[in-house]
N, CA, C, O and CB atoms as a CASP TS submission, in Angstrom:
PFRMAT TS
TARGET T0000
AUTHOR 0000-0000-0000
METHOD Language model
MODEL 1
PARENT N/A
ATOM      1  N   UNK     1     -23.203  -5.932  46.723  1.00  0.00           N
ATOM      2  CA  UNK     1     -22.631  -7.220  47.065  1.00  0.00           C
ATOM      3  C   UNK     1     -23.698  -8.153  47.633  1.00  0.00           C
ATOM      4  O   UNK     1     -23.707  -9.318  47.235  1.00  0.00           O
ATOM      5  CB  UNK     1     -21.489  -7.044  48.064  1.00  0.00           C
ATOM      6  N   UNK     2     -24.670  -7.709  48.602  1.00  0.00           N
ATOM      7  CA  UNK     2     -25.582  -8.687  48.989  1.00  0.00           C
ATOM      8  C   UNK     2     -26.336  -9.204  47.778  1.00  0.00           C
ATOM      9  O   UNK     2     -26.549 -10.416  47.766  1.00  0.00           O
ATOM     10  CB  UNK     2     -26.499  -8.149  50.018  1.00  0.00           C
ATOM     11  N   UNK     3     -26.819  -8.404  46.651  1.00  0.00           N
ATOM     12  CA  UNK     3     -27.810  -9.137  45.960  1.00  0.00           C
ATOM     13  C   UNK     3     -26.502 -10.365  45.349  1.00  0.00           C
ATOM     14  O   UNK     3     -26.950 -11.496  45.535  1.00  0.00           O
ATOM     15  CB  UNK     3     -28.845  -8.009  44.630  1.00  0.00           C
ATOM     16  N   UNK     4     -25.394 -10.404  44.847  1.00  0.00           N
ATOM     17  CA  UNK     4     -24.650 -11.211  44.881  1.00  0.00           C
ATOM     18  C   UNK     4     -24.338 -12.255  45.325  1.00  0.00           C
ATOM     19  O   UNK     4     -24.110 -13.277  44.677  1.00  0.00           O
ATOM     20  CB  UNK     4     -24.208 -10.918  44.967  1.00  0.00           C
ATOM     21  N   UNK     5     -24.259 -12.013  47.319  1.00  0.00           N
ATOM     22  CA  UNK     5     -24.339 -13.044  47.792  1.00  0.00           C
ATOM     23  C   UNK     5     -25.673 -13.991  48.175  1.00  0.00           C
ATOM     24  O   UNK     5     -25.692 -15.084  48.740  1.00  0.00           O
ATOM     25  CB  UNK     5     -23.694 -12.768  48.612  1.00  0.00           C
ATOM     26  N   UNK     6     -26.754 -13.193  47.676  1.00  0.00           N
ATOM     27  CA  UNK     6     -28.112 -14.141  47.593  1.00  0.00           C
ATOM     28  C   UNK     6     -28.384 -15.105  46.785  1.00  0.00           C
ATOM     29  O   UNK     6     -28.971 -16.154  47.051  1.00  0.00           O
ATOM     30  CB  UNK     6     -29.135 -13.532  47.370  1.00  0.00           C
ATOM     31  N   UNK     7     -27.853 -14.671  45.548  1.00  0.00           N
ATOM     32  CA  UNK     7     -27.316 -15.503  44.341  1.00  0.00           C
ATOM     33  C   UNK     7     -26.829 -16.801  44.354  1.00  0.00           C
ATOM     34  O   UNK     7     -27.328 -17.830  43.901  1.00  0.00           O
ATOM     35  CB  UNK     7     -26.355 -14.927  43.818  1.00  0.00           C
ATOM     36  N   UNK     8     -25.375 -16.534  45.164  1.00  0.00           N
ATOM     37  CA  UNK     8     -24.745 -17.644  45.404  1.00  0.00           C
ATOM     38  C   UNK     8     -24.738 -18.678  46.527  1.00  0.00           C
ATOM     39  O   UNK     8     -23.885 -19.548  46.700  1.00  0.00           O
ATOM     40  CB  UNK     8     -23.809 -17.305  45.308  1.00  0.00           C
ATOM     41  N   UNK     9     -25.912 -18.424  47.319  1.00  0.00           N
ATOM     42  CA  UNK     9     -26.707 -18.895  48.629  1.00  0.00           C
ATOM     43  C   UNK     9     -28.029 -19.812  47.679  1.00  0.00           C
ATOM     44  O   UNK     9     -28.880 -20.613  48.066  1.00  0.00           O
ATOM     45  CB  UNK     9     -27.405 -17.217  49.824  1.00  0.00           C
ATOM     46  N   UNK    10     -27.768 -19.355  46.555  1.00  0.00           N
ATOM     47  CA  UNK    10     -28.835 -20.312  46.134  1.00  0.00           C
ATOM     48  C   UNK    10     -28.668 -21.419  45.516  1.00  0.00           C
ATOM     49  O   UNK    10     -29.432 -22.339  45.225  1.00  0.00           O
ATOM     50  CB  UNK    10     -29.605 -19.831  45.448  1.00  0.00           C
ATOM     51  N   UNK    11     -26.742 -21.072  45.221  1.00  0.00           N
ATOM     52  CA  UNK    11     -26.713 -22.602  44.509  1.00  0.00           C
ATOM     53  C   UNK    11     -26.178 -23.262  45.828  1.00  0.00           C
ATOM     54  O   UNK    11     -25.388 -24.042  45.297  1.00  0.00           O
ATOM     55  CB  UNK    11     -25.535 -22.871  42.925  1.00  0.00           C
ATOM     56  N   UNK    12     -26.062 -23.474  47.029  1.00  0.00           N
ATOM     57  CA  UNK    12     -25.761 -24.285  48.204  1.00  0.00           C
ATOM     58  C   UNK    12     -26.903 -25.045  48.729  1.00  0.00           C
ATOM     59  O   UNK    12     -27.035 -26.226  49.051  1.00  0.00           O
ATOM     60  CB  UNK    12     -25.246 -23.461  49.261  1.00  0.00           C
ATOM     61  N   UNK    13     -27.884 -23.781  48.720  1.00  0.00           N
ATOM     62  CA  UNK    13     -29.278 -24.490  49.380  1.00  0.00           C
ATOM     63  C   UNK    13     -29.605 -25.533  48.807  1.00  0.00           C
ATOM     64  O   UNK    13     -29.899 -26.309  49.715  1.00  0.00           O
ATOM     65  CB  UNK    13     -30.532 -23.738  49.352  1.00  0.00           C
ATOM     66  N   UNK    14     -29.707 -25.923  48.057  1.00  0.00           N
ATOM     67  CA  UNK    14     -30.437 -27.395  47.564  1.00  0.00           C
ATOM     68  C   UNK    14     -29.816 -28.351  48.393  1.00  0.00           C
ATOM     69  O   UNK    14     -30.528 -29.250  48.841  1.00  0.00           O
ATOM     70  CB  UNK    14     -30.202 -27.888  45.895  1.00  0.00           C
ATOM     71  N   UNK    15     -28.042 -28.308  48.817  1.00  0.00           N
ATOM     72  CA  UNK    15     -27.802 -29.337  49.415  1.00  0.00           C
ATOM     73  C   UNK    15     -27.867 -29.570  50.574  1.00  0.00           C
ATOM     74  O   UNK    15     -27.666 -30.695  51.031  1.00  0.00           O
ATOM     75  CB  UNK    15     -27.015 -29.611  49.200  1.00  0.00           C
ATOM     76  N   UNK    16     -28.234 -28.296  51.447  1.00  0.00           N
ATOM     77  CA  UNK    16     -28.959 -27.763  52.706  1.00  0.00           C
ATOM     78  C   UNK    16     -30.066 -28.654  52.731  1.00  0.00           C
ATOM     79  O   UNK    16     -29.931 -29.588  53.523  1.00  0.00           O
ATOM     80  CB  UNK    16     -29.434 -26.177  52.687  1.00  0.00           C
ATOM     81  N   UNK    17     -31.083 -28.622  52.104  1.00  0.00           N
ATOM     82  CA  UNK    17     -32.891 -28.255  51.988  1.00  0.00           C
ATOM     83  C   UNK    17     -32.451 -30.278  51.700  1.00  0.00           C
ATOM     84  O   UNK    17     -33.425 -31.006  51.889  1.00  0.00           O
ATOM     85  CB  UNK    17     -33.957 -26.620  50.040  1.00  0.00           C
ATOM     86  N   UNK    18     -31.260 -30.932  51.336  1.00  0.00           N
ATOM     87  CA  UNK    18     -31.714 -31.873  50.849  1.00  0.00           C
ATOM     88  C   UNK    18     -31.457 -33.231  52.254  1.00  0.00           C
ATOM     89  O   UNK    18     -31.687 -34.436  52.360  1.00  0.00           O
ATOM     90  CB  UNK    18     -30.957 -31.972  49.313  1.00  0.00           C
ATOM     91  N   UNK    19     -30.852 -32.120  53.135  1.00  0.00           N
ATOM     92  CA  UNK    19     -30.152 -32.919  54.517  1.00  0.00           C
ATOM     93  C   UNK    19     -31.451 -32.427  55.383  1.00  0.00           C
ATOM     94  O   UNK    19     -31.417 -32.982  56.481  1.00  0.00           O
ATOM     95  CB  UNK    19     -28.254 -32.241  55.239  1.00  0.00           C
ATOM     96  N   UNK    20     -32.235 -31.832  55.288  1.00  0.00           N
ATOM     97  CA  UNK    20     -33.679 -31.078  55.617  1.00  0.00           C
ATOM     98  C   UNK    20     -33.187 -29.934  56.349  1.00  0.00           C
ATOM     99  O   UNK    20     -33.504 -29.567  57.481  1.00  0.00           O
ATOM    100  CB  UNK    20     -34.869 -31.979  56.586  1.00  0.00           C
ATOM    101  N   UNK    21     -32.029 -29.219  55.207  1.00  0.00           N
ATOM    102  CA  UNK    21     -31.925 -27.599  56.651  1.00  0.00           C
ATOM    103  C   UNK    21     -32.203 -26.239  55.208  1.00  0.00           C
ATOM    104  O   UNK    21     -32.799 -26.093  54.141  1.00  0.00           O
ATOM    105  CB  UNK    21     -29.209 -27.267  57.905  1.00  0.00           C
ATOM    106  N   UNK    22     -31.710 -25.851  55.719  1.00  0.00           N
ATOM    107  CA  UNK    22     -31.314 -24.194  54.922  1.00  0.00           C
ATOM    108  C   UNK    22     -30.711 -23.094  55.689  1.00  0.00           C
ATOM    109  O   UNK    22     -30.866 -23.034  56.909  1.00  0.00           O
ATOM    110  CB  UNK    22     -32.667 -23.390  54.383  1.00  0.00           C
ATOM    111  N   UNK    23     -30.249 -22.501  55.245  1.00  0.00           N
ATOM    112  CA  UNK    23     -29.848 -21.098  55.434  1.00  0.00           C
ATOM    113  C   UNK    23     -30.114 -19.548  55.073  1.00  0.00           C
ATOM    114  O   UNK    23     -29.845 -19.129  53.947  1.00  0.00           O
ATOM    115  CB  UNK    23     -29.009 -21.194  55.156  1.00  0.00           C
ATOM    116  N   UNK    24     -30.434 -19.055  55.666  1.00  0.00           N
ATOM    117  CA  UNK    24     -30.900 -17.460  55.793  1.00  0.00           C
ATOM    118  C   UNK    24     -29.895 -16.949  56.153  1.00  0.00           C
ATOM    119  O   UNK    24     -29.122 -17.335  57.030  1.00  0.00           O
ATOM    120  CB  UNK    24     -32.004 -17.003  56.743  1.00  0.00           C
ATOM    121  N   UNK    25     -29.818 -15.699  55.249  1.00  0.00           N
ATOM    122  CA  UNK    25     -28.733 -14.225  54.734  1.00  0.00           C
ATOM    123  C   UNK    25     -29.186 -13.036  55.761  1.00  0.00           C
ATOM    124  O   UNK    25     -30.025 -12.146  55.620  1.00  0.00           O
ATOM    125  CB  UNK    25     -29.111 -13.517  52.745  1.00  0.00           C
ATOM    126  N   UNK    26     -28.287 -13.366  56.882  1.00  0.00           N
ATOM    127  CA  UNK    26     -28.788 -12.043  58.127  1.00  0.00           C
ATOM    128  C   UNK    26     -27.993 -10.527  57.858  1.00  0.00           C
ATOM    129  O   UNK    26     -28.584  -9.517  58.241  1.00  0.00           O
ATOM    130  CB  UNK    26     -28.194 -12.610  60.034  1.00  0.00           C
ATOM    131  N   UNK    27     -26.850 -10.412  57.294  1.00  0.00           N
ATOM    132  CA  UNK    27     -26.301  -9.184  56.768  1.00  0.00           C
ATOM    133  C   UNK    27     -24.683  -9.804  56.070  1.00  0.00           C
ATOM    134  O   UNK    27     -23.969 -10.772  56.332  1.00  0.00           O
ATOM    135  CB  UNK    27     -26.174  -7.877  58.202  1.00  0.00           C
ATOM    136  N   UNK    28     -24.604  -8.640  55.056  1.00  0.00           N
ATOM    137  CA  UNK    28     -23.171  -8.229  55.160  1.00  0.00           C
ATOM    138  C   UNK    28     -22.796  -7.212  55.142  1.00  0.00           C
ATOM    139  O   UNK    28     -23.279  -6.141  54.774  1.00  0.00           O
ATOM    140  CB  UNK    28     -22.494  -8.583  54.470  1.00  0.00           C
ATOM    141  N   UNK    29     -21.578  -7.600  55.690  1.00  0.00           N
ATOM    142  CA  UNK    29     -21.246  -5.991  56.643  1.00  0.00           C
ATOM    143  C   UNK    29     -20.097  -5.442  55.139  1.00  0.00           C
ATOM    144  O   UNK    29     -19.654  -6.087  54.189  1.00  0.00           O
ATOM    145  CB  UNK    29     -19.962  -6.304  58.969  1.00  0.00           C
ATOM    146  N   UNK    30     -19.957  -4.044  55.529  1.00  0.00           N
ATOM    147  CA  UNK    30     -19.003  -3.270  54.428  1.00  0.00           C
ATOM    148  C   UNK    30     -18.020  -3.619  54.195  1.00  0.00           C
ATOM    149  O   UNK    30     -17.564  -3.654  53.052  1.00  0.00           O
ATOM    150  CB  UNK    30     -18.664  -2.141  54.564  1.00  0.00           C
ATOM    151  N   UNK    31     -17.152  -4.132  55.684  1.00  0.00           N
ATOM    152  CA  UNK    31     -15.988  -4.908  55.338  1.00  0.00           C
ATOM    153  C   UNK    31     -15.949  -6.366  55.050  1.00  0.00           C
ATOM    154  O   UNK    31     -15.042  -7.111  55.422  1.00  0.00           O
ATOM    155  CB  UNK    31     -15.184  -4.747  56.269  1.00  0.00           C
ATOM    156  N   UNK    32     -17.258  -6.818  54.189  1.00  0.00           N
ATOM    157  CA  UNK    32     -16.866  -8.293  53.540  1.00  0.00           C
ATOM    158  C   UNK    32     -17.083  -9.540  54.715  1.00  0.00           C
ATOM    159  O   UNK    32     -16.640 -10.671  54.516  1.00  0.00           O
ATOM    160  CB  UNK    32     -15.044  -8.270  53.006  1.00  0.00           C
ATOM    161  N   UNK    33     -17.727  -9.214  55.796  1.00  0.00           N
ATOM    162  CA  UNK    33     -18.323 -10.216  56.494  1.00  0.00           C
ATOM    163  C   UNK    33     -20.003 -10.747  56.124  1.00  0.00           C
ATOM    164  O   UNK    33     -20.947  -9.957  56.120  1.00  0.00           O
ATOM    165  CB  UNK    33     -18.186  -9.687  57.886  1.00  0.00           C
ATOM    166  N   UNK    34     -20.088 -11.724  55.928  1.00  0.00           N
ATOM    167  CA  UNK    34     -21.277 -12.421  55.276  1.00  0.00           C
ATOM    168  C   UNK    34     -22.086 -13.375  56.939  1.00  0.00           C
ATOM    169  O   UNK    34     -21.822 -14.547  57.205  1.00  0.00           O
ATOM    170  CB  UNK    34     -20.477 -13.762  53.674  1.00  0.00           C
ATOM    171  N   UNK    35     -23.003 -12.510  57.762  1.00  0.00           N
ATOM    172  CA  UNK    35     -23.591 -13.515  58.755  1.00  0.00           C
ATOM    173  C   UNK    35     -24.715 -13.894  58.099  1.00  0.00           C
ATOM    174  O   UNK    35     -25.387 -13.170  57.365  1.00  0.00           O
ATOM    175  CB  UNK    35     -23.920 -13.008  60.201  1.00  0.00           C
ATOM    176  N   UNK    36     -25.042 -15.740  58.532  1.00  0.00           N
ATOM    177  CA  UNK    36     -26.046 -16.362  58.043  1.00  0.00           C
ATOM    178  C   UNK    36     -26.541 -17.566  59.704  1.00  0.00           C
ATOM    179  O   UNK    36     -25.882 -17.972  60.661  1.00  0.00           O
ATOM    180  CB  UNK    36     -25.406 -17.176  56.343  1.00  0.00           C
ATOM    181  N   UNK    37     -27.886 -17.722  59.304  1.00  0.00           N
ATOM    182  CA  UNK    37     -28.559 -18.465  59.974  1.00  0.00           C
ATOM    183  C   UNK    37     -29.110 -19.854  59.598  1.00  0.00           C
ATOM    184  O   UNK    37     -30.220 -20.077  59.115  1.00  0.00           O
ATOM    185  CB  UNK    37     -29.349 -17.774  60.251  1.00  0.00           C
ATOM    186  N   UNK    38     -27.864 -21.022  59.991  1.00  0.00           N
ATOM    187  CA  UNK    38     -28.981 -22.254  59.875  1.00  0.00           C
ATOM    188  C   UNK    38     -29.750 -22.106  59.828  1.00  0.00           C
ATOM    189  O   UNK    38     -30.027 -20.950  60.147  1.00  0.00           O
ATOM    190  CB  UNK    38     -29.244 -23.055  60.483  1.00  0.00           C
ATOM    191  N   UNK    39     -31.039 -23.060  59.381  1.00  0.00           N
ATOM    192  CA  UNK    39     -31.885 -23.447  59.929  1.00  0.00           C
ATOM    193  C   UNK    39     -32.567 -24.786  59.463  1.00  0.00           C
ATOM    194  O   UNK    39     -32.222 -25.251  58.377  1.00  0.00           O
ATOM    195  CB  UNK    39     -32.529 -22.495  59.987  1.00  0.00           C
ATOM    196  N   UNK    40     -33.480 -25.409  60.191  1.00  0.00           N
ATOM    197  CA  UNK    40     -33.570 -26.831  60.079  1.00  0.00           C
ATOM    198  C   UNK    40     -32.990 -27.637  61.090  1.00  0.00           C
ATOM    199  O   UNK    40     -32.790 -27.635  62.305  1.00  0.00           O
ATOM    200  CB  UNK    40     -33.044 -27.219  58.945  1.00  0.00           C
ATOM    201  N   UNK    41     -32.740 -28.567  59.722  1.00  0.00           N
ATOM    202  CA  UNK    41     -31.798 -29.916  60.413  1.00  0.00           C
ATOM    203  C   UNK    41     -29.975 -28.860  60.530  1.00  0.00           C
ATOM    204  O   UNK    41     -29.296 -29.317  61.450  1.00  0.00           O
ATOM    205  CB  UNK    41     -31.732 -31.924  58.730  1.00  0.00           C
ATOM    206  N   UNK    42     -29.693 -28.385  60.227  1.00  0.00           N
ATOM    207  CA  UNK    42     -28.633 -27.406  60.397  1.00  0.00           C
ATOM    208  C   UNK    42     -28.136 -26.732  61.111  1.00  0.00           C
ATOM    209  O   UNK    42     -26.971 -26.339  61.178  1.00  0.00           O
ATOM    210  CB  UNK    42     -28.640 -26.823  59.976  1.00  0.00           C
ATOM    211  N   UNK    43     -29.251 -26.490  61.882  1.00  0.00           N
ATOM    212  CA  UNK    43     -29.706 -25.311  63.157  1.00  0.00           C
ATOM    213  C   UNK    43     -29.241 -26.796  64.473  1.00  0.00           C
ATOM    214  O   UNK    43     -29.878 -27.750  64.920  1.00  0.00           O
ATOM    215  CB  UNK    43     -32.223 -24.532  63.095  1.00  0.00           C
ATOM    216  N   UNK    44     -27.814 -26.262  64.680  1.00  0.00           N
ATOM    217  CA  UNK    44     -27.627 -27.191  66.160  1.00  0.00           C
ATOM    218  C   UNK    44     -26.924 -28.496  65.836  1.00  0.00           C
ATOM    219  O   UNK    44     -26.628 -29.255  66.758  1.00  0.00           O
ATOM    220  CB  UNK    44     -29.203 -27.655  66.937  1.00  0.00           C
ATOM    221  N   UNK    45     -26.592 -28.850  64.360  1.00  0.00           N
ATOM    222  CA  UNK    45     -25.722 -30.029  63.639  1.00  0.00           C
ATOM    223  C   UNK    45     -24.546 -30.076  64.421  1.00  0.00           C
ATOM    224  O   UNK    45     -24.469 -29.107  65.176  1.00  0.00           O
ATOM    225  CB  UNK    45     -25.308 -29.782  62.023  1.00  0.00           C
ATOM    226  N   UNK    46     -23.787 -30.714  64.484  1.00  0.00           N
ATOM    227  CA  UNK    46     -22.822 -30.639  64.833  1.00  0.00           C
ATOM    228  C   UNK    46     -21.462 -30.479  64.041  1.00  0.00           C
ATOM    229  O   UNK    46     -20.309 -30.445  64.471  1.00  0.00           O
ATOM    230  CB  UNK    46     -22.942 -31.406  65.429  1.00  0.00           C
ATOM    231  N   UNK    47     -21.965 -30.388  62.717  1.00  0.00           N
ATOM    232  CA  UNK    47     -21.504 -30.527  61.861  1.00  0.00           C
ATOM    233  C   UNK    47     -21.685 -28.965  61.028  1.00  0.00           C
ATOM    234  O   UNK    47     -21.325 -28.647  59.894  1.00  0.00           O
ATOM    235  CB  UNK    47     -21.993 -31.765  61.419  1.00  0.00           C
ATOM    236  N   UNK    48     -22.104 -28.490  61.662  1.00  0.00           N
ATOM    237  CA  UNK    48     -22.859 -27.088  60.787  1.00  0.00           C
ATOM    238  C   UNK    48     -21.489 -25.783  60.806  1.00  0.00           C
ATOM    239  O   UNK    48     -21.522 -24.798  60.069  1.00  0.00           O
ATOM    240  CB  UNK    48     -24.708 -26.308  61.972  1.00  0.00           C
ATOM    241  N   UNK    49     -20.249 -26.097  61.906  1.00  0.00           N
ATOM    242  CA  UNK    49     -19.361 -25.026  61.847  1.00  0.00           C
ATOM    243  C   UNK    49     -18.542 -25.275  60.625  1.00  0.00           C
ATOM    244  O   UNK    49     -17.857 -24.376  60.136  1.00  0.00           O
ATOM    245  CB  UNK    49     -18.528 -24.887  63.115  1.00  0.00           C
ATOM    246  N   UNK    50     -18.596 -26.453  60.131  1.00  0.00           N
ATOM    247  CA  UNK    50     -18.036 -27.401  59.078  1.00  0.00           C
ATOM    248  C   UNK    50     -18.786 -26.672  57.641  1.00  0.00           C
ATOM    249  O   UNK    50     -18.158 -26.124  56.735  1.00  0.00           O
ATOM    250  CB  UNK    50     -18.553 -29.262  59.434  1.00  0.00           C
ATOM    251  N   UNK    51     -19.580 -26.758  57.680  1.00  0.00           N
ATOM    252  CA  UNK    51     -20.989 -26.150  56.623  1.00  0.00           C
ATOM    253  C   UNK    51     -20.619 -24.745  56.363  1.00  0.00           C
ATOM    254  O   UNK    51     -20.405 -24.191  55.285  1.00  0.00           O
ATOM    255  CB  UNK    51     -22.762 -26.123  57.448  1.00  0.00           C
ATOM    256  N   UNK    52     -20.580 -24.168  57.862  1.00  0.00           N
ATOM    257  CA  UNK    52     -20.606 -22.410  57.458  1.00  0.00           C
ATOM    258  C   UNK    52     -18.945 -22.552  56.573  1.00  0.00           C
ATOM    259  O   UNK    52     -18.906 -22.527  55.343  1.00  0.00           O
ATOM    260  CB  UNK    52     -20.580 -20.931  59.406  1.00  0.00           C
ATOM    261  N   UNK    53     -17.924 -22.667  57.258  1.00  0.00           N
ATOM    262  CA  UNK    53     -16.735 -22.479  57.023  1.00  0.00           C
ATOM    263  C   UNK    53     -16.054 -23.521  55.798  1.00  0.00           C
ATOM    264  O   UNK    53     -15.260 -22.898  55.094  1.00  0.00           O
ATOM    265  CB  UNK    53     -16.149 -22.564  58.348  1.00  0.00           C
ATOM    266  N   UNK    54     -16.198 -24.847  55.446  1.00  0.00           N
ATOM    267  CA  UNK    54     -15.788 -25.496  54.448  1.00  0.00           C
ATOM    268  C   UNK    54     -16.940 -25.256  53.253  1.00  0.00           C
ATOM    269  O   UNK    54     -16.674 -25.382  52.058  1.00  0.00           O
ATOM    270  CB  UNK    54     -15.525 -26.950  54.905  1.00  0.00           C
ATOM    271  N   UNK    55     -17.925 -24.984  53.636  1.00  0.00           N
ATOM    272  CA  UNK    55     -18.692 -25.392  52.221  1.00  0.00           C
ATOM    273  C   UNK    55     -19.150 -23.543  51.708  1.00  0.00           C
ATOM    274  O   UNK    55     -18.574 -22.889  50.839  1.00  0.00           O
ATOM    275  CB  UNK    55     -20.527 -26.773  52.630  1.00  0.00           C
ATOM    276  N   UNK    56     -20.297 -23.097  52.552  1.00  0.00           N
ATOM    277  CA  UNK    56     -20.583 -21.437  52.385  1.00  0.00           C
ATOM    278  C   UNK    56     -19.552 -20.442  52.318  1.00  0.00           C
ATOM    279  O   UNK    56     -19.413 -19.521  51.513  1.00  0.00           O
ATOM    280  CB  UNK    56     -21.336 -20.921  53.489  1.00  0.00           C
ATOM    281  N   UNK    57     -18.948 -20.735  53.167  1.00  0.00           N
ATOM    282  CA  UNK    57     -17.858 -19.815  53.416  1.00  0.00           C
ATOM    283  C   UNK    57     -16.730 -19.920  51.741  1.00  0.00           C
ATOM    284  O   UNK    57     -16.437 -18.967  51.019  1.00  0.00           O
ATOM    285  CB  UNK    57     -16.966 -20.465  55.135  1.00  0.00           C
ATOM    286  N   UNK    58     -16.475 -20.837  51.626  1.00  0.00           N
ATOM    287  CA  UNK    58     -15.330 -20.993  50.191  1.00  0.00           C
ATOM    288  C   UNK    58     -16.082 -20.737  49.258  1.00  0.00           C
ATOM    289  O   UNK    58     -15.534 -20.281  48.255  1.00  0.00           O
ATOM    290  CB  UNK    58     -14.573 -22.472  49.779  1.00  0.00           C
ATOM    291  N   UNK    59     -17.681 -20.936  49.225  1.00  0.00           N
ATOM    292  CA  UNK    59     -18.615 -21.103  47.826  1.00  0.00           C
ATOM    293  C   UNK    59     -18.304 -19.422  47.649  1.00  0.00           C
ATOM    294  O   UNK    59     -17.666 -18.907  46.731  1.00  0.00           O
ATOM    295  CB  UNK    59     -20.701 -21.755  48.012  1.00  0.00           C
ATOM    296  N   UNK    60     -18.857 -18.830  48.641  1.00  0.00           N
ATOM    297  CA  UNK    60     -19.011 -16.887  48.735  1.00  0.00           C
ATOM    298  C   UNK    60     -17.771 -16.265  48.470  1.00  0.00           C
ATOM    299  O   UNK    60     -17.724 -15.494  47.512  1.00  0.00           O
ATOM    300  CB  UNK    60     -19.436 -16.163  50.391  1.00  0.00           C
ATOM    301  N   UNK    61     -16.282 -16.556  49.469  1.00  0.00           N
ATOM    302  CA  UNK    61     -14.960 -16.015  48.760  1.00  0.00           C
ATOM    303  C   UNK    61     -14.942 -16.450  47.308  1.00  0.00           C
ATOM    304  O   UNK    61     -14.641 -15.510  46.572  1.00  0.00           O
ATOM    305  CB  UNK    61     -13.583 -16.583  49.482  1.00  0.00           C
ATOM    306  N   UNK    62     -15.174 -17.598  46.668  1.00  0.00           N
ATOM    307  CA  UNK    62     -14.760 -17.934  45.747  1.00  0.00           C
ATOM    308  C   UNK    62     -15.827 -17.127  44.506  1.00  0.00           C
ATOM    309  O   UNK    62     -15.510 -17.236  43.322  1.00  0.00           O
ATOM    310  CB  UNK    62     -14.623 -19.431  45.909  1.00  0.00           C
ATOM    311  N   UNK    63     -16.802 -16.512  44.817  1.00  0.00           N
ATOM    312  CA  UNK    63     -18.153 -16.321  43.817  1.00  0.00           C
ATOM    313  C   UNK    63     -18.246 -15.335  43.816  1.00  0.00           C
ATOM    314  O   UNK    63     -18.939 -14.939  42.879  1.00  0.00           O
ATOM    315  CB  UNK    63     -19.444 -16.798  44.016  1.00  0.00           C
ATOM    316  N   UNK    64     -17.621 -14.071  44.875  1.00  0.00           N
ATOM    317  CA  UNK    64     -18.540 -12.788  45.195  1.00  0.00           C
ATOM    318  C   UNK    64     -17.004 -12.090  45.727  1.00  0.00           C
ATOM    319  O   UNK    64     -16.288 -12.186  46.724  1.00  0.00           O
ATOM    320  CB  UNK    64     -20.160 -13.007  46.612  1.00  0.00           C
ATOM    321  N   UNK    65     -16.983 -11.317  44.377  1.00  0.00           N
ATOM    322  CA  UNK    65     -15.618 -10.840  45.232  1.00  0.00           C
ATOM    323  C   UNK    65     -16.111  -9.535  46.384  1.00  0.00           C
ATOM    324  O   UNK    65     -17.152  -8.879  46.415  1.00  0.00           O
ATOM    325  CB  UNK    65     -14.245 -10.113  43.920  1.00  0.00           C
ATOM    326  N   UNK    66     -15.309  -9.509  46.969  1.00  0.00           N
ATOM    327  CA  UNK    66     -15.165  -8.378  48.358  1.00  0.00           C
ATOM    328  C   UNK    66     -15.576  -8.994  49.642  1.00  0.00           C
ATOM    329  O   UNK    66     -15.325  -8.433  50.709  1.00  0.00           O
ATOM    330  CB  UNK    66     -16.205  -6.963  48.234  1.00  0.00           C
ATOM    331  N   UNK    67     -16.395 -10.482  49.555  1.00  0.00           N
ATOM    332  CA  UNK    67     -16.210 -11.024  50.842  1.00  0.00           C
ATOM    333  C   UNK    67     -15.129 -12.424  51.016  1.00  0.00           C
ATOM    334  O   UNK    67     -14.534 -13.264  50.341  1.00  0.00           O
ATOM    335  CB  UNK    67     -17.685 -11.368  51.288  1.00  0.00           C
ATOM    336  N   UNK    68     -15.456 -11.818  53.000  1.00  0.00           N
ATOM    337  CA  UNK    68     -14.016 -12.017  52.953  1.00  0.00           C
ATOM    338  C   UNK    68     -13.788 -13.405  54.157  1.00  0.00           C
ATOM    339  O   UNK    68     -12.822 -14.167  54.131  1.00  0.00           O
ATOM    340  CB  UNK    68     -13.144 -10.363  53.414  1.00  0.00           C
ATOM    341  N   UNK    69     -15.045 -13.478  55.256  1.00  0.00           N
ATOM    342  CA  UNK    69     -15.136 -14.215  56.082  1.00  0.00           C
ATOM    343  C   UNK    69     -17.002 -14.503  55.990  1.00  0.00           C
ATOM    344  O   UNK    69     -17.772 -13.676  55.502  1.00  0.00           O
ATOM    345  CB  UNK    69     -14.357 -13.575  57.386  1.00  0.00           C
ATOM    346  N   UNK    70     -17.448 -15.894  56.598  1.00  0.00           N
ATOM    347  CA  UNK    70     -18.711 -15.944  56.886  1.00  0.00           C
ATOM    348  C   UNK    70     -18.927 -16.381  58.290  1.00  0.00           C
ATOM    349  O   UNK    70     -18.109 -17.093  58.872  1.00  0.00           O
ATOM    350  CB  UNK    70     -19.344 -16.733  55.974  1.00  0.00           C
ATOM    351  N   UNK    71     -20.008 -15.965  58.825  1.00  0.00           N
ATOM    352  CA  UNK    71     -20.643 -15.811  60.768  1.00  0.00           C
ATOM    353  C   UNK    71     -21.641 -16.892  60.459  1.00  0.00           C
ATOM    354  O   UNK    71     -22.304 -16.786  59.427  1.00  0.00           O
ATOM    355  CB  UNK    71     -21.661 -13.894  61.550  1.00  0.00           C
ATOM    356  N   UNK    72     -21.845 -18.139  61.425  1.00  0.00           N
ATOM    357  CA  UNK    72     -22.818 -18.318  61.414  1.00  0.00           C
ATOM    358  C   UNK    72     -23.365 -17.426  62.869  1.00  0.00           C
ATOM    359  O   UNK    72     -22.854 -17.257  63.976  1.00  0.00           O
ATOM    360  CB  UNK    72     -22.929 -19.731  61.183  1.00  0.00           C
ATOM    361  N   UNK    73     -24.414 -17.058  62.356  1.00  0.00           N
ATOM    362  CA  UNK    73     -25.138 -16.096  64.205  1.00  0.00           C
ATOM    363  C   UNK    73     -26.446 -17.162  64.419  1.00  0.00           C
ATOM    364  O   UNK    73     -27.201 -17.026  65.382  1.00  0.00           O
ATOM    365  CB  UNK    73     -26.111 -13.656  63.957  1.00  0.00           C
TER
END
């Protein structure tokens, strides 16, 4: 499942990298939790719980089956 969800971390980043942030793939766990790390302009947004949960979070349920929630840590 992770090489999966690296995959689909790659079609988001561009729009990350284009607000000047990105995101890094810190684990997923067995039961379908996906933690990731702003970083950038991302890292501290205020807008970034918005990012993990409306944008990463639906891209990964919707792309990669077996996960199920995403962390930003």
């Amino acid at each position: 499942m992770e090489s999966e969800v690296r995959k689909a971390l790659e079609e988001v980043r561009p729009m990350l990298q284009a607000d000047g942030g990105d995101v890094e793939l810190v684990e997923v766990t067995e039961d379908g939790i996906v933690r990731v790390r702003l970083q950038g302009a991302c890292q501290g947004c205020p807008m970034s719980q918005m990012t993990v949960k409306n944008g990463i979070e639906q891209l990964l349920v919707e792309k990669v089956p077996g996960v199920v929630e995403v962390e930003a840590v």
